[in-house]
Backbone as numpy.savetxt, mean C-alpha at the origin, in Angstrom:
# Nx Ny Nz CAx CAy CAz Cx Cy Cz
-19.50 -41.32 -41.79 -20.36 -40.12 -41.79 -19.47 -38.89 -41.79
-20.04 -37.73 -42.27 -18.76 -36.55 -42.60 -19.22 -35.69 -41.54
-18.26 -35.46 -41.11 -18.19 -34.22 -40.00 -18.60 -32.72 -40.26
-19.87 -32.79 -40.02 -20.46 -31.35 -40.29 -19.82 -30.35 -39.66
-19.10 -30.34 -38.52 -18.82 -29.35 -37.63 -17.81 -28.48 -38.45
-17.79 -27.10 -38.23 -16.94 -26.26 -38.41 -16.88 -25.14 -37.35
-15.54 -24.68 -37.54 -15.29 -23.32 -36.73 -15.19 -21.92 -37.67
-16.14 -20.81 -37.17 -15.95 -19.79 -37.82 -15.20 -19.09 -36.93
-14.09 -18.26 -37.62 -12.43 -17.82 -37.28 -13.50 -16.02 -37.75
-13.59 -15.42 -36.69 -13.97 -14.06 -36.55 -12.96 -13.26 -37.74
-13.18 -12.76 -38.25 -12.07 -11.37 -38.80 -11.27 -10.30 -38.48
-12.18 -9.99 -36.96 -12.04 -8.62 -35.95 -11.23 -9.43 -35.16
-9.66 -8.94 -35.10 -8.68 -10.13 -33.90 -9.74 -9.16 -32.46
-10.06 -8.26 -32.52 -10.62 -7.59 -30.99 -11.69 -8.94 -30.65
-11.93 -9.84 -31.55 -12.86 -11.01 -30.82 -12.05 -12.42 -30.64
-10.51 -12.28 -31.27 -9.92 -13.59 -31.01 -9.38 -13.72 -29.69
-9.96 -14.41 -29.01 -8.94 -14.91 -27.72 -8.37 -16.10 -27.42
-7.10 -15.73 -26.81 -5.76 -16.96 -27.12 -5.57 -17.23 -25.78
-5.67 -18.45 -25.57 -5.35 -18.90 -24.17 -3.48 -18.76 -24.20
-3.06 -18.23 -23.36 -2.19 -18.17 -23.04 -1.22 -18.39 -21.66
-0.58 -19.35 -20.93 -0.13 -19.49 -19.80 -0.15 -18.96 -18.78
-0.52 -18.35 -18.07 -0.44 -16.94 -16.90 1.04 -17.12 -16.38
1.90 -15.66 -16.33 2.68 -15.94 -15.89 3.23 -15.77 -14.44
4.36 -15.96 -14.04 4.58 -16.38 -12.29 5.81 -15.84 -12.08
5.56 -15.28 -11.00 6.62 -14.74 -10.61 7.44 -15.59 -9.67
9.15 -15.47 -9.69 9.71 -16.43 -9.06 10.08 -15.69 -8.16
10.70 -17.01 -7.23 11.28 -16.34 -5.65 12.01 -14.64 -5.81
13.17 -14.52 -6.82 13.62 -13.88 -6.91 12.86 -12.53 -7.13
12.14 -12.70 -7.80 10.75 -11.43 -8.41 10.33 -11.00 -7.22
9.64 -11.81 -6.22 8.67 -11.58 -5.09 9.93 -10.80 -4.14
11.06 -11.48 -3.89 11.94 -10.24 -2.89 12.53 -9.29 -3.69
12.97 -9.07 -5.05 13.39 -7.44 -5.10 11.91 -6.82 -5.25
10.56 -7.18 -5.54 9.49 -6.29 -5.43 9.10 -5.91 -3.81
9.48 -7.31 -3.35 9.47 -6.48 -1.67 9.84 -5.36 -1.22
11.59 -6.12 -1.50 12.41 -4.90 -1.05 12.14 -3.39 -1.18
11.59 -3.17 -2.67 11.31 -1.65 -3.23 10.42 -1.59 -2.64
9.06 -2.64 -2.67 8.23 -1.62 -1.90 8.29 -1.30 -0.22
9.00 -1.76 0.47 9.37 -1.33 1.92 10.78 -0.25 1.34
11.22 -0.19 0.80 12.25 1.17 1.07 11.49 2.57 0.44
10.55 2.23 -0.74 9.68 3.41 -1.22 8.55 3.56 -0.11
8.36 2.79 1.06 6.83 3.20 1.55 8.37 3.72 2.73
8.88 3.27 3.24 9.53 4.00 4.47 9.94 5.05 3.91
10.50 5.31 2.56 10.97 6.82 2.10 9.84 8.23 2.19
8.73 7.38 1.72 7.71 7.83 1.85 7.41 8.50 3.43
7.14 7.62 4.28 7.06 7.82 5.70 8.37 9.12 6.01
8.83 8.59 5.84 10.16 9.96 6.69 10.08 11.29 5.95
9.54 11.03 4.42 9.32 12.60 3.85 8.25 13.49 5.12
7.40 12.13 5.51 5.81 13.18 5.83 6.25 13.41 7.57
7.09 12.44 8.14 7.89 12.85 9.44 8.58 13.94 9.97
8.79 14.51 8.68 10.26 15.46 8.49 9.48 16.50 8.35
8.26 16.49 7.20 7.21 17.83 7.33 6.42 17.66 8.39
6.20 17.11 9.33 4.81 16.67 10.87 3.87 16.33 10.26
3.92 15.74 9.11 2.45 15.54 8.82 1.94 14.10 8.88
0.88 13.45 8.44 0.65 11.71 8.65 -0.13 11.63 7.31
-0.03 10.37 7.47 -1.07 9.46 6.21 -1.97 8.95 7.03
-2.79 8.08 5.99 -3.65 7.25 6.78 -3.29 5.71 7.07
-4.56 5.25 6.97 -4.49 3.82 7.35 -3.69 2.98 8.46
-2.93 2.10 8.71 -2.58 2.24 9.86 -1.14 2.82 10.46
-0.68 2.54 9.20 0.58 4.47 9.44 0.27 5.31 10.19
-1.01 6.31 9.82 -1.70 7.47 9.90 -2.15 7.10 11.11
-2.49 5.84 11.73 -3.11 5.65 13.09 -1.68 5.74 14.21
-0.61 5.08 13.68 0.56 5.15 14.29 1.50 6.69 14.32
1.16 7.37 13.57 1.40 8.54 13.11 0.78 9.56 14.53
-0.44 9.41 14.75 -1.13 10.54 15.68 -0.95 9.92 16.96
-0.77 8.64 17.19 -0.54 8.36 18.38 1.23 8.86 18.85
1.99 8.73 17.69 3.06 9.21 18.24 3.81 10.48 18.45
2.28 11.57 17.46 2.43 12.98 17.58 1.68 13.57 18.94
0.70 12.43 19.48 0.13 12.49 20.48 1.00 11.96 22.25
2.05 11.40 21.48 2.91 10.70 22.75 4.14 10.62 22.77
4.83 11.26 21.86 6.23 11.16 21.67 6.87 9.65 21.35
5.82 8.71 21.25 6.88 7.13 21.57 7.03 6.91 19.86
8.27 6.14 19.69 8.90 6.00 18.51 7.49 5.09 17.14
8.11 5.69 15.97 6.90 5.46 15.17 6.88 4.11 14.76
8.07 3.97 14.26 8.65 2.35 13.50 8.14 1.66 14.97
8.29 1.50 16.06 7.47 0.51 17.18 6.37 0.62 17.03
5.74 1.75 17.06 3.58 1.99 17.14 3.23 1.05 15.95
4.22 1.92 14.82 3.53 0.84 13.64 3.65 -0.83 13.25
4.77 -0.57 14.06 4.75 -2.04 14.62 3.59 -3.14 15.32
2.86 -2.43 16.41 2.07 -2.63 16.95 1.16 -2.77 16.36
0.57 -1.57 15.54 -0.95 -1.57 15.43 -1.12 -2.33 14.57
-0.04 -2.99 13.45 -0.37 -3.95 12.85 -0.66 -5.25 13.28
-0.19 -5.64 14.29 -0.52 -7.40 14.93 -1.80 -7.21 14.34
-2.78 -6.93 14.95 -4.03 -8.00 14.82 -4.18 -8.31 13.55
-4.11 -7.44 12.48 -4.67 -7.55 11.39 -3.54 -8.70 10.33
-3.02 -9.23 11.25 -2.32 -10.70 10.98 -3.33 -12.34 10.93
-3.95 -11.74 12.04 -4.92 -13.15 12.32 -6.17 -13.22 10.85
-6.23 -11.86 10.51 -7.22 -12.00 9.43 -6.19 -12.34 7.94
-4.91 -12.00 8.10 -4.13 -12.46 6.27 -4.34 -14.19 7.31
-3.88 -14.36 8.25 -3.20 -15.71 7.99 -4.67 -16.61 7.83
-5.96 -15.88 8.72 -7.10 -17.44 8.63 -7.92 -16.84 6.83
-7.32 -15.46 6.40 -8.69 -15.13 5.41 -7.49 -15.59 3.53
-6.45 -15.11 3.95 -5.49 -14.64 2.92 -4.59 -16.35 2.45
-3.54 -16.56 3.59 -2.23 -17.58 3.61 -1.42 -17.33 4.65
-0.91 -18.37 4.58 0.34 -18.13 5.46 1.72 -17.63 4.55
1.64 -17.52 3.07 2.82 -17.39 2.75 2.82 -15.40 2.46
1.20 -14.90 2.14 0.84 -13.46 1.80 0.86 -12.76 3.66
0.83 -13.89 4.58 0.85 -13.28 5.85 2.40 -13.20 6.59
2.97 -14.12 6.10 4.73 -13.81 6.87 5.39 -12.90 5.70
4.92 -12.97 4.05 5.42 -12.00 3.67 5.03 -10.24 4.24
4.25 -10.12 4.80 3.61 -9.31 5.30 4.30 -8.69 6.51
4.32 -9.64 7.38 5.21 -9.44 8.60 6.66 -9.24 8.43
7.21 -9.42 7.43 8.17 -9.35 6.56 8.54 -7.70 6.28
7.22 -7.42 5.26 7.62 -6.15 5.05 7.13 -4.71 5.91
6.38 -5.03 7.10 5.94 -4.30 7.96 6.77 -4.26 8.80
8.25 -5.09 9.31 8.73 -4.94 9.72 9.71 -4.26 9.42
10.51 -4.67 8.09 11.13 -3.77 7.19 10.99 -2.55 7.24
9.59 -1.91 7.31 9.15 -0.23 7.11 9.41 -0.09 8.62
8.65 -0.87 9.37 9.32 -0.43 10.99 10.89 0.55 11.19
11.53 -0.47 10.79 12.69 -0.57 11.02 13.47 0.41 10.10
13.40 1.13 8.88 13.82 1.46 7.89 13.44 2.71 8.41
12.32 3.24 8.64 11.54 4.15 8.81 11.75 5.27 10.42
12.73 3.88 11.06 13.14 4.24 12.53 14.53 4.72 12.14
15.53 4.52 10.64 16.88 4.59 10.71 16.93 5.74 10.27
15.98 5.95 8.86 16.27 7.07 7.82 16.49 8.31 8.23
15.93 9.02 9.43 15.99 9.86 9.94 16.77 10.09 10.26
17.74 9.33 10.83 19.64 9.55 11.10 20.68 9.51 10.14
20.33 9.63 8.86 20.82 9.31 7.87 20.39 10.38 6.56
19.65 10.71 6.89 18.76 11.77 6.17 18.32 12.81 6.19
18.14 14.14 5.54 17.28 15.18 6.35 17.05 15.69 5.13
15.91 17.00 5.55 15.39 17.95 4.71 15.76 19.27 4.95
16.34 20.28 4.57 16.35 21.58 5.31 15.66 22.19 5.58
14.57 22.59 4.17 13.24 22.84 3.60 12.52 22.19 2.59
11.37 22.11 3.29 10.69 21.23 2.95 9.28 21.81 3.06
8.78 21.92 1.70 6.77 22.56 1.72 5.70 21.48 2.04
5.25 22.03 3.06 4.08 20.74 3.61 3.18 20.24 2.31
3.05 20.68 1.58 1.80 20.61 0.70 2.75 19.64 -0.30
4.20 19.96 -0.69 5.13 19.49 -2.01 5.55 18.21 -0.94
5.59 18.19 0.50 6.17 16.96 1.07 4.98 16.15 0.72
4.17 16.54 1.10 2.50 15.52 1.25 2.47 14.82 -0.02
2.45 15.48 -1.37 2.35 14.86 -2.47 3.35 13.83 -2.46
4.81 14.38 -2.82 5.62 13.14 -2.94 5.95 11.98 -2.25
5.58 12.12 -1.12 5.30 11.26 -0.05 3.59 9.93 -0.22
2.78 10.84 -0.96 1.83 10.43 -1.33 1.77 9.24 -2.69
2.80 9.73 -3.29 3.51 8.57 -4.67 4.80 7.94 -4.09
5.31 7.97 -3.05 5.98 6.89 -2.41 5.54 6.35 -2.30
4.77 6.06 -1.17 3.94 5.10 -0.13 3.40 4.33 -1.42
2.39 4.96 -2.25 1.47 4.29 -3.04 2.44 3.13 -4.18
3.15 3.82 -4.40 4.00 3.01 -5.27 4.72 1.71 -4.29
4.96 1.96 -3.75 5.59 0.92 -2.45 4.49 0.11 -1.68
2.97 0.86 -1.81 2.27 -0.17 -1.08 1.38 -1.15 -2.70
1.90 -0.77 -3.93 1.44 -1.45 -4.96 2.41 -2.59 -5.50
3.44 -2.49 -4.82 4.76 -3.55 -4.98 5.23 -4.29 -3.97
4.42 -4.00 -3.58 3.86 -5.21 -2.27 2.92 -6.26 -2.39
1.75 -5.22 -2.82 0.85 -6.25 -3.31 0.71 -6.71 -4.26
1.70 -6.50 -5.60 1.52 -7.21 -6.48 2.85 -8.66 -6.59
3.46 -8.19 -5.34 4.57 -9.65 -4.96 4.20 -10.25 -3.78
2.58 -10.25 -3.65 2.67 -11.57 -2.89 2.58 -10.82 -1.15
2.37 -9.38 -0.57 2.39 -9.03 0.56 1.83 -7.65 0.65
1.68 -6.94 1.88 1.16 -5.41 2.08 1.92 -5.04 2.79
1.50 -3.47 3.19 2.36 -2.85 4.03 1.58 -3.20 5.70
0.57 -4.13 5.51 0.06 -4.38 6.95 -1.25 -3.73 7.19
-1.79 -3.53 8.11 -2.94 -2.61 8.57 -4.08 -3.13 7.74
-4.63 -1.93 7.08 -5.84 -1.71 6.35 -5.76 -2.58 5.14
-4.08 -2.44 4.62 -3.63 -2.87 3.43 -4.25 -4.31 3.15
-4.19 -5.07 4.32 -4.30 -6.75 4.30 -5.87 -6.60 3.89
-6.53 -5.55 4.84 -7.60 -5.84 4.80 -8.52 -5.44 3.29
-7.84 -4.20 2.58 -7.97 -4.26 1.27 -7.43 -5.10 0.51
-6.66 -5.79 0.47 -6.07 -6.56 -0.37 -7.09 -7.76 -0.75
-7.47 -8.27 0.77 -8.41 -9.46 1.02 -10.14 -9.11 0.36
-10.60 -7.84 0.71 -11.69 -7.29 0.08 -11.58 -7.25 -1.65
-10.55 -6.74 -2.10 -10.13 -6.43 -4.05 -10.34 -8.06 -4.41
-9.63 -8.83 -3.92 -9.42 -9.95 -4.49 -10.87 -11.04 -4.37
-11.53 -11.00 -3.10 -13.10 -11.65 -3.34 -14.28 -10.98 -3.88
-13.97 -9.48 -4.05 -14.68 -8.42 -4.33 -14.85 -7.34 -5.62
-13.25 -7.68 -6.14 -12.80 -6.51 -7.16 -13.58 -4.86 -6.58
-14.03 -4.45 -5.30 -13.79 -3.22 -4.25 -12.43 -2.57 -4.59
-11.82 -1.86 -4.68 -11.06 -1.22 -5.19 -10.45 -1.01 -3.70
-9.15 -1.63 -3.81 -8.47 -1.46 -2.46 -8.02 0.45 -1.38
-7.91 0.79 -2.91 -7.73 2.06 -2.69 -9.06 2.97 -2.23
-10.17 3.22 -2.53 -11.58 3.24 -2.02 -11.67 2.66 -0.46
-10.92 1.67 -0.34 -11.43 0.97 1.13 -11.02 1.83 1.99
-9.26 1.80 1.68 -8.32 2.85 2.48 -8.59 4.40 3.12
-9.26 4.78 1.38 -9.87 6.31 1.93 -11.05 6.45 2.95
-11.77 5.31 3.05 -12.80 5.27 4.40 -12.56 4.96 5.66
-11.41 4.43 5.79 -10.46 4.24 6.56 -9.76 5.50 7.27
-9.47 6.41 6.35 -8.44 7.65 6.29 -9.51 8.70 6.89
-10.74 8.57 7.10 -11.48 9.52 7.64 -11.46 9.34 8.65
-11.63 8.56 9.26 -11.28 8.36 10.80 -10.26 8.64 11.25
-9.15 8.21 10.72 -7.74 8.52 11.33 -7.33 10.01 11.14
-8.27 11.02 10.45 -7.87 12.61 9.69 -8.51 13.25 10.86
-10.05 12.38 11.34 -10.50 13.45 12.50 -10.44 12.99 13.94
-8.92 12.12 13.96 -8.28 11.87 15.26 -7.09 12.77 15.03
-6.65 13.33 13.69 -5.88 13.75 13.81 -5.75 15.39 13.99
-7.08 15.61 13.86 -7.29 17.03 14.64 -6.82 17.53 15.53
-6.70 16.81 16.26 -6.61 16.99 17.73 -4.74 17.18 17.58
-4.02 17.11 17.02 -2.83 16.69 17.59 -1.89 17.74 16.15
-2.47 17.96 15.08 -1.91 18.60 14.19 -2.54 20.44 13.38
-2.18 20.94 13.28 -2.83 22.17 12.91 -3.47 22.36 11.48
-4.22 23.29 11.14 -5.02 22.97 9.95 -3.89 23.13 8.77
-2.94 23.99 8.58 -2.26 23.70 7.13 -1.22 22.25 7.23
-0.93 21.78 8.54 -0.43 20.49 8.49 -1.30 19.25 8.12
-2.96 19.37 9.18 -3.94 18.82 8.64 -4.41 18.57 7.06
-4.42 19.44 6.82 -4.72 19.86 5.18 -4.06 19.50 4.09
-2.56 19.48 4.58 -1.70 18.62 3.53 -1.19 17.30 3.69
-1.58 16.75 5.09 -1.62 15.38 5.04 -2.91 14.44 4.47
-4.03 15.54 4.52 -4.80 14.96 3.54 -5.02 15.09 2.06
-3.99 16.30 1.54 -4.09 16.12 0.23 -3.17 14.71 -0.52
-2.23 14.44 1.07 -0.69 13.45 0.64 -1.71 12.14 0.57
-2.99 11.97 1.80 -3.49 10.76 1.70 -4.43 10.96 0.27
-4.88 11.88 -0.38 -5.73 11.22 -1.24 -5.13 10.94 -2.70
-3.93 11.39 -2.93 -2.76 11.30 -3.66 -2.70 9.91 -4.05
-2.19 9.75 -2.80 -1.87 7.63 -2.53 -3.31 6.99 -2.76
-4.22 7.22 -2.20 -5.44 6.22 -2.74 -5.66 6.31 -3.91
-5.89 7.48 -4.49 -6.03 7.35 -5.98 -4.78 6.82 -6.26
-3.90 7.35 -6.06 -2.91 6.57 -7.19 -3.34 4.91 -7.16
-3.49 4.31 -5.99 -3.81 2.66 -5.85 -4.42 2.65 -6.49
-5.34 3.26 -6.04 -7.14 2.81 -7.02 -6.85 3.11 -8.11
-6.16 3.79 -8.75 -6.14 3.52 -10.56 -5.29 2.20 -11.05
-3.83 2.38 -10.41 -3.53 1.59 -11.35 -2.74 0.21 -10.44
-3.72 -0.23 -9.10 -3.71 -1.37 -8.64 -5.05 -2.45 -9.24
-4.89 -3.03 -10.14 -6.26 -3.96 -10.83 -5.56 -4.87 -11.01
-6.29 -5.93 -10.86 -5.95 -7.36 -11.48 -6.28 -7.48 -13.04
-7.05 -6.90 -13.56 -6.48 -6.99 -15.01 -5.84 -6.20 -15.86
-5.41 -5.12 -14.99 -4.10 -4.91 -15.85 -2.47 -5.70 -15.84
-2.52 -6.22 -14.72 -1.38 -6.92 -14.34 -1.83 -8.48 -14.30
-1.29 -9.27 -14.94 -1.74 -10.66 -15.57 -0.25 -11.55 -14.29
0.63 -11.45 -13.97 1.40 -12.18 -13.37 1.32 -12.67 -11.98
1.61 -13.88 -11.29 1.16 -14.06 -10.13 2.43 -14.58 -9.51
């Protein structure tokens, strides 16, 4: 009997689709993307240290507690990240949760040195906030696209984008309202004012160009 079946082959390639392998990132990939993104999010951090100003999320929470108490930042932020461990390791992995602890410690620690090593003479609250605002973001997007976050909120957007496609960056900024009107209390309005132009800098920047389909590698 003759095989009636045929395939019609479209004309428009905008309708051909080619299965193609997904590709993977190796050990090596996942730690120099670490690395950058903990030395760009701590670079980040010491720009907005150096002007008094904070971010959000749980930076920005570690940020007002230590403009509120003098105690060292790289430890607070140390802290306030634990819990939000128990949710990467039972919601996420264990391998996206020690990378995690990994690079939250890294920024701890990086973020506690730079300052002895570094300075600003002058520095415009509003020009610190921004560039500080494409640190962080760039450093907290090379994190998560190797496999980890900068901790905090991050895990918890990360975990929301990926069952949700919620836009991690969107999560953060609802996040950042809370931590902006704790931070009243402890910072003045043109410092206020440009730590929130630095935080909405960084969310948008995430929220545009953190997507899973623009970036195909795992």
């Amino acid at each position: 009997m003759a095989n009636n079946s045929f395939q019609i082959i479209s004309s428009s390639p905008a309708s051909v689709t080619y299965d193609r392998p997904r590709a993977a990132h190796s050990v090596f990939d996942n730690v120099q993307g670490q690395v950058f993104g903990v030395v760009m999010t701590a670079f980040g951090i010491a720009i907005l240290h150096a002007a008094g100003l904070i971010t959000g999320q749980a930076a920005g929470l570690a940020f007002v507690i230590s403009y509120a108490t003098g105690l060292n930042f790289g430890l607070l932020f140390f802290l306030v990240n634990l819990p939000f461990y128990f949710l990467a390791l039972a919601r996420i992995g264990v391998r996206f949760t020690v990378g995690s602890l990994i690079a939250v410690t890294g920024i701890s620690v990086l973020s506690s040195v730079l300052p002895s090593v570094m300075s600003f003479n002058a520095i415009d609250p509003f020009v610190a906030a921004v560039l500080a605002g494409f640190c962080v973001g760039i450093g907290v997007i090379g994190l998560f696209r190797h496999g980890a976050s900068g901790g905090g909120v991050g895990i918890l957007a990360y975990y929301i984008q990926q069952k949700t496609d919620f836009r991690a960056g969107w999560l953060q900024a609802l996040f950042d309202l809370a931590i902006f009107s704790g931070a009243a209390f402890v910072l003045d309005w043109q410092a206020l004012l440009a730590s929130a132009l630095g935080a909405a800098v960084l969310n948008a920047f995430v929220a545009f160009n953190h997507r899973a389909d623009w970036y195909v590698a795992r």
